[in-house]
N, CA, C and O atoms as a DFTB+ gen file, in Angstrom:
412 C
 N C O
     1  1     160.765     142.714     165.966
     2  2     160.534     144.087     166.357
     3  2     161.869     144.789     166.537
     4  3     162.901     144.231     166.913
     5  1     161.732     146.127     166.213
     6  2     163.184     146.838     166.374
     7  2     162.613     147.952     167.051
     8  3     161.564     148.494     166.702
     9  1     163.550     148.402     168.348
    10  2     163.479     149.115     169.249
    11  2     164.630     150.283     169.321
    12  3     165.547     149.547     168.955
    13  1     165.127     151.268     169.474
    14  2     165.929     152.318     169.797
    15  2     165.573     153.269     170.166
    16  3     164.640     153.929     169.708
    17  1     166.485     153.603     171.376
    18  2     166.413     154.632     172.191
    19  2     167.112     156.014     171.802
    20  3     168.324     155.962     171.591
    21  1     166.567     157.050     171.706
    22  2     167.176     158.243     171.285
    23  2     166.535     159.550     171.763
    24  3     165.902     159.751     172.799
    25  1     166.903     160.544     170.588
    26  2     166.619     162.264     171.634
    27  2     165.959     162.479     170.356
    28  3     166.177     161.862     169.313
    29  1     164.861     163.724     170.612
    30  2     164.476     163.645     170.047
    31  2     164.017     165.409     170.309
    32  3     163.528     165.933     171.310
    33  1     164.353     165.938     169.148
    34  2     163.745     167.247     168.787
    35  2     163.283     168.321     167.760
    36  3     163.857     168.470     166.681
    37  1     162.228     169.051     168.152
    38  2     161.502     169.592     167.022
    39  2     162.161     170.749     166.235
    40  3     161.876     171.880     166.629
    41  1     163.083     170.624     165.078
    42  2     163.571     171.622     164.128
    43  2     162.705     172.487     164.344
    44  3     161.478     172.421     164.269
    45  1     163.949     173.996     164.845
    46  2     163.775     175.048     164.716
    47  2     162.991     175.496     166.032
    48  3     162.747     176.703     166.006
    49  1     162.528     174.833     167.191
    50  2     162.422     174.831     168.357
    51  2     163.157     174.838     168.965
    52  3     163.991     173.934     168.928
    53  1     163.278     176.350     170.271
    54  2     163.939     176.042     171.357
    55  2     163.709     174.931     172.275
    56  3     164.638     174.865     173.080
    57  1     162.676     173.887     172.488
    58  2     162.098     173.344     173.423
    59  2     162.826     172.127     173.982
    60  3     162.941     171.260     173.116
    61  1     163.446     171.732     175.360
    62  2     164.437     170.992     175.374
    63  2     164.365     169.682     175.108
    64  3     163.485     169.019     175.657
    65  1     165.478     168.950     174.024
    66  2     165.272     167.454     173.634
    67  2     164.272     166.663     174.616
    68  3     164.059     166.969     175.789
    69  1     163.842     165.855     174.088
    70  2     163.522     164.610     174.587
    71  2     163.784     163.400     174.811
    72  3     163.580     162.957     173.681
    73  1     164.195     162.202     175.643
    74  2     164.075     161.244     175.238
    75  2     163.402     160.087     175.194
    76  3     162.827     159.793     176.242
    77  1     163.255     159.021     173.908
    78  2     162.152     158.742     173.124
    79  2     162.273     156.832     173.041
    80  3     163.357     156.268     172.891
    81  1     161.448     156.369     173.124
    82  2     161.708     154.786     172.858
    83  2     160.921     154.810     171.184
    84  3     159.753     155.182     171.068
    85  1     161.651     154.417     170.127
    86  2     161.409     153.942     168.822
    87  2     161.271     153.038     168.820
    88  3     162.109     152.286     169.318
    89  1     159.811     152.450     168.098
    90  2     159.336     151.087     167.798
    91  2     159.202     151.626     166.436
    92  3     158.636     152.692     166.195
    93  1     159.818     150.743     165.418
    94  2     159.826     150.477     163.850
    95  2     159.245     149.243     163.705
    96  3     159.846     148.405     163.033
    97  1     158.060     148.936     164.268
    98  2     157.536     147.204     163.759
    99  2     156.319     147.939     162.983
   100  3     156.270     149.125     162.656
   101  1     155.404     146.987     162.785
   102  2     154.340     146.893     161.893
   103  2     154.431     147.939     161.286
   104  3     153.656     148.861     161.544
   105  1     155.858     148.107     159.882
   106  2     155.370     149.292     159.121
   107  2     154.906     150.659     159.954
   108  3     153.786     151.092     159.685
   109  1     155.520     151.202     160.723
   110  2     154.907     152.143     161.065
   111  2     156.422     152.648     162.288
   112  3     157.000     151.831     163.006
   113  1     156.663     153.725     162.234
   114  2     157.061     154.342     163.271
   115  2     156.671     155.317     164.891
   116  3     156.265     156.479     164.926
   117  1     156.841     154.763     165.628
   118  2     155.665     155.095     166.628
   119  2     156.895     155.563     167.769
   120  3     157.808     154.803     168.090
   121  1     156.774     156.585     168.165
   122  2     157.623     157.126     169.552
   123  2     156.970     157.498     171.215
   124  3     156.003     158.190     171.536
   125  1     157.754     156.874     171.888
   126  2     156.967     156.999     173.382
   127  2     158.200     157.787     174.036
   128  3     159.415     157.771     173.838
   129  1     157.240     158.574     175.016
   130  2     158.617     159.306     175.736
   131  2     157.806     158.510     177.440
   132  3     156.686     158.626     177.939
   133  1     159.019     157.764     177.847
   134  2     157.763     157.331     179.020
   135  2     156.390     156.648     178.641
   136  3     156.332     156.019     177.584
   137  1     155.449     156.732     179.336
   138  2     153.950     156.183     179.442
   139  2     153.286     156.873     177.568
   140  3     152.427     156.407     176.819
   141  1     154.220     158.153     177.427
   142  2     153.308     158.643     177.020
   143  2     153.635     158.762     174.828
   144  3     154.628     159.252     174.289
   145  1     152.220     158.029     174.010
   146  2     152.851     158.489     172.712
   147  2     153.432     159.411     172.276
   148  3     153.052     160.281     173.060
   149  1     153.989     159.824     171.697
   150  2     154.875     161.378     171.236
   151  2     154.041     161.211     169.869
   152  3     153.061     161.928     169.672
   153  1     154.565     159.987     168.675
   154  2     154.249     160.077     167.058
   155  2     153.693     158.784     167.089
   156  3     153.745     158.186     168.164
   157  1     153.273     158.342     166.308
   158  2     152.840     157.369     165.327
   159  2     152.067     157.451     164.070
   160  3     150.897     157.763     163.846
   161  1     153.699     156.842     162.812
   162  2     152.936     157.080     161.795
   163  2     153.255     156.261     160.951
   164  3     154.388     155.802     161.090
   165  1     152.486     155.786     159.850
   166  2     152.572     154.983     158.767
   167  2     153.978     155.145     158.042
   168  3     154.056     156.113     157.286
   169  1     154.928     154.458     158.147
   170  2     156.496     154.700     157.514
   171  2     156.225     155.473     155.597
   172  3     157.060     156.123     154.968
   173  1     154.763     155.068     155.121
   174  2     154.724     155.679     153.543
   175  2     153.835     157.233     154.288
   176  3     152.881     157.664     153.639
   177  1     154.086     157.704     155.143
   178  2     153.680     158.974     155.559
   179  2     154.492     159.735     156.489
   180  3     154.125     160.571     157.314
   181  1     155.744     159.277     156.201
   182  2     156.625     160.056     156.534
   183  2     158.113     160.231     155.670
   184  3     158.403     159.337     154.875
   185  1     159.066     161.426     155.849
   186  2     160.099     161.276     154.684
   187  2     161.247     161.778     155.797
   188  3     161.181     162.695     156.615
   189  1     162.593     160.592     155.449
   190  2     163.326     160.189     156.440
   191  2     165.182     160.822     155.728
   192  3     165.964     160.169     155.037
   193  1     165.318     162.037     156.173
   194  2     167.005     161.849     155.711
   195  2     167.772     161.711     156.697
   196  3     167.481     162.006     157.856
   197  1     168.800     161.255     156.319
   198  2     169.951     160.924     157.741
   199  2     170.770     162.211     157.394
   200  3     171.132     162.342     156.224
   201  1     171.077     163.130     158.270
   202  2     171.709     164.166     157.929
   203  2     173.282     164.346     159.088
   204  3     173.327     163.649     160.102
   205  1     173.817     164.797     158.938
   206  2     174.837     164.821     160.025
   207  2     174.754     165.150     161.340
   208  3     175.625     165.081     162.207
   209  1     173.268     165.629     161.430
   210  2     173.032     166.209     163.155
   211  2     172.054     165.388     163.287
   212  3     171.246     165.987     163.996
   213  1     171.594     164.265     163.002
   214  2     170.480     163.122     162.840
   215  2     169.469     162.702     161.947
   216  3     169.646     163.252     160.860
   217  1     168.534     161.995     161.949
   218  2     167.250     161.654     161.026
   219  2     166.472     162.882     160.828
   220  3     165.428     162.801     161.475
   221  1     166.553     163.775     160.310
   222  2     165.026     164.322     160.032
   223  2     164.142     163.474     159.410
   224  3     164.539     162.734     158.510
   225  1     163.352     163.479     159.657
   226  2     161.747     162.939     159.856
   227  2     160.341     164.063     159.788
   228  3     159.671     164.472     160.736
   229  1     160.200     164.352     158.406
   230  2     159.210     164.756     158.100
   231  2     157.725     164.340     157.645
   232  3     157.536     163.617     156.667
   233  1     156.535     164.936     158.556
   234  2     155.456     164.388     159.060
   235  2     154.243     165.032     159.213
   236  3     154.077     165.660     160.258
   237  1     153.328     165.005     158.360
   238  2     152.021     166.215     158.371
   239  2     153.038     167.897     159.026
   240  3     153.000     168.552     160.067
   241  1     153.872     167.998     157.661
   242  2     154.040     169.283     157.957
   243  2     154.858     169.955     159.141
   244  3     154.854     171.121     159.535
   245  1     155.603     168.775     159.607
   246  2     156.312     169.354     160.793
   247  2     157.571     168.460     160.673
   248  3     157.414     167.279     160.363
   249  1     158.771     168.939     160.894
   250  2     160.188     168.575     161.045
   251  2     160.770     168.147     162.307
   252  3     161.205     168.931     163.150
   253  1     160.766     166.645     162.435
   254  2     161.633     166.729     163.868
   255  2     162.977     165.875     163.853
   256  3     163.281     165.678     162.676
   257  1     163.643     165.454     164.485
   258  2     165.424     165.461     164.273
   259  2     165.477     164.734     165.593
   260  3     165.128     165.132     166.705
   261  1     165.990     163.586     165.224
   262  2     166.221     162.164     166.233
   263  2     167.561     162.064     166.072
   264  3     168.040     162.259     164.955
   265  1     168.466     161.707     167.291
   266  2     169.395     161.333     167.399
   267  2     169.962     160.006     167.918
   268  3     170.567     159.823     168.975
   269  1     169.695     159.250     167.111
   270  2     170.229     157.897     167.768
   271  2     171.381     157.039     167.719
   272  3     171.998     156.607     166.745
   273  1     171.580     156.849     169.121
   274  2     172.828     155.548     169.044
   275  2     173.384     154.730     168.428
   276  3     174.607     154.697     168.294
   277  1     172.352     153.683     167.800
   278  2     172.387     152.814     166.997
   279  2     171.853     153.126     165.585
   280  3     171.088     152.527     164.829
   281  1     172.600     154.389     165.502
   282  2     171.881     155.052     163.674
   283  2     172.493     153.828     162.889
   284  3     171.531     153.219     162.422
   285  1     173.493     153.292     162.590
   286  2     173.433     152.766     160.924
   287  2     172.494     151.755     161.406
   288  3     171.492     152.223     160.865
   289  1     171.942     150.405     162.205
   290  2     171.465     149.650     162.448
   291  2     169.597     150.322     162.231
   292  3     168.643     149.792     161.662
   293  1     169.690     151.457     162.855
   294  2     168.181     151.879     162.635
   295  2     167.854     152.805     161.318
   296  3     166.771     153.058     160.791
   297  1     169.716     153.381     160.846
   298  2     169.138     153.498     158.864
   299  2     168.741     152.094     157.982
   300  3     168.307     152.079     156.830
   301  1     168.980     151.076     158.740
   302  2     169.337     150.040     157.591
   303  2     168.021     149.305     157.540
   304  3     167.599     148.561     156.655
   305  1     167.247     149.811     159.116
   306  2     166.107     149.001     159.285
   307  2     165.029     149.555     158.783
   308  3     164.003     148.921     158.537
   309  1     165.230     151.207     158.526
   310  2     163.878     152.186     157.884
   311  2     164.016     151.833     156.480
   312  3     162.915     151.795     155.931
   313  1     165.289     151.478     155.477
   314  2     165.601     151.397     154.423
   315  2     165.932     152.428     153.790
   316  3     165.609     152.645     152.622
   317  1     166.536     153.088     154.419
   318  2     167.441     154.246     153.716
   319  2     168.783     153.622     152.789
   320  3     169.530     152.759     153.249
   321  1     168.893     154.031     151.842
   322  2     170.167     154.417     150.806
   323  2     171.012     155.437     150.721
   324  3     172.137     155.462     150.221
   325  1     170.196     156.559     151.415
   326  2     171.078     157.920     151.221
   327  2     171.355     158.536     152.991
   328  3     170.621     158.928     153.898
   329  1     172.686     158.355     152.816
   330  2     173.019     158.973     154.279
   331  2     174.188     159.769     153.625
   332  3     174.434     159.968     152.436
   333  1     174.871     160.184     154.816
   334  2     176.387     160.849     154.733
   335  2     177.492     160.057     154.884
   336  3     177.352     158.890     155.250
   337  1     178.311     160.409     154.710
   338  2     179.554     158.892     153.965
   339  2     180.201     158.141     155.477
   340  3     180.716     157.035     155.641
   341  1     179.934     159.213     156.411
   342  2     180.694     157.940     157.820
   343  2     179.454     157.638     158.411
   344  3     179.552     157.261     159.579
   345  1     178.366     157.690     157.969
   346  2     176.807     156.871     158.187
   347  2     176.678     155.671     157.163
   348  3     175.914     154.723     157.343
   349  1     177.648     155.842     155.886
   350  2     177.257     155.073     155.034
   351  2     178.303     153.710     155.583
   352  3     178.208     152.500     155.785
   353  1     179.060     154.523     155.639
   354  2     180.556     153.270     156.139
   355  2     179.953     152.459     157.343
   356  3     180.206     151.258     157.439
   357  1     179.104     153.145     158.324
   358  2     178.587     151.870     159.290
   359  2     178.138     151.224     158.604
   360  3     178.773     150.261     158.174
   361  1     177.294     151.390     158.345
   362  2     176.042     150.568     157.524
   363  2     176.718     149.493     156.842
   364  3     176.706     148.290     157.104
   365  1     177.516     150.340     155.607
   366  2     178.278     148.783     155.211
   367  2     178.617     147.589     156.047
   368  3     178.431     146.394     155.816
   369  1     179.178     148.216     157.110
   370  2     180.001     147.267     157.791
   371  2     179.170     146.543     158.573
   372  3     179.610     145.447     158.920
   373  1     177.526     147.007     159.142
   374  2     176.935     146.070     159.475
   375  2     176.274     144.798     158.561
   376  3     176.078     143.664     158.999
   377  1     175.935     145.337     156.980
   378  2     175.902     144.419     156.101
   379  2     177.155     143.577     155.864
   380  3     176.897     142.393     156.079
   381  1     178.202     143.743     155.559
   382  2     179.176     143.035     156.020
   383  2     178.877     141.822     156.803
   384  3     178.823     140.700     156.300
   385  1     178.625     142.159     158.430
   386  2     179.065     141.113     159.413
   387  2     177.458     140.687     159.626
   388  3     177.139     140.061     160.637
   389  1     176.743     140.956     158.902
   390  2     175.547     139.887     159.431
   391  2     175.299     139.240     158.093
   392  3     175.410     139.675     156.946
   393  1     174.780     137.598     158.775
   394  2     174.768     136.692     157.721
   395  2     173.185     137.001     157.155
   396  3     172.299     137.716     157.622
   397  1     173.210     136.570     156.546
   398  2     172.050     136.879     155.091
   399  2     170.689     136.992     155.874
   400  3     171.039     136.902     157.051
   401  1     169.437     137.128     155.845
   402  2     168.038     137.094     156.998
   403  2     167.347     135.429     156.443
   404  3     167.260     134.835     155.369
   405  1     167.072     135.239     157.461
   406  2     166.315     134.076     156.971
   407  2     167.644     132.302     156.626
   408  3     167.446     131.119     156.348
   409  1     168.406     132.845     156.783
   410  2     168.976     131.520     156.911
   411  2     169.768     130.966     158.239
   412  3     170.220     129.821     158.256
């Protein structure tokens, strides 16, 4: 299971951030703020860019923009390819230093 903590807000809303516990297990992205669900959705029903002010995450029609800590670790875990080049350079470098999965 992969977990990260981040902020979380709705493009083009004044409404003040949130912050959000991310669960990326069973195929699916699901956000809790506290007790309470925020999202949950099937990862092939949603579309994910890493942009320089965070993930947009587009979702039945609505745009929202996560900011997380551990972005290259949680681009690498959604399976993104396309980020911005000092998003891309983490990433490398966490492929780099971890040994292969499964051995």
């Amino acid at each position: 299971m992969s977990f990260y903590e981040g902020v979380l807000r709705v493009e083009g809303s004044k409404d003040s951030p949130i912050h959000v516990l991310i669960d990326l297990s069973d195929d699916r992205l699901t956000m809790r703020a506290g007790d309470i669900e925020v999202a949950s959705w099937s990862r092939d029903e949603i579309r994910v860019s890493a942009l320089l002010d965070g993930f947009h995450v587009r979702a039945e029609g609505d745009e929202i923009v996560l900011n997380i800590e551990d972005d290259a670790r949680f681009a690498l875990d959604l399976g993104l390819r396309n980020a911005h080049p000092n998003l891309r350079r983490r990433m490398s470098a966490l492929l780099r230093d971890e040994p292969p999965r499964g051995t």
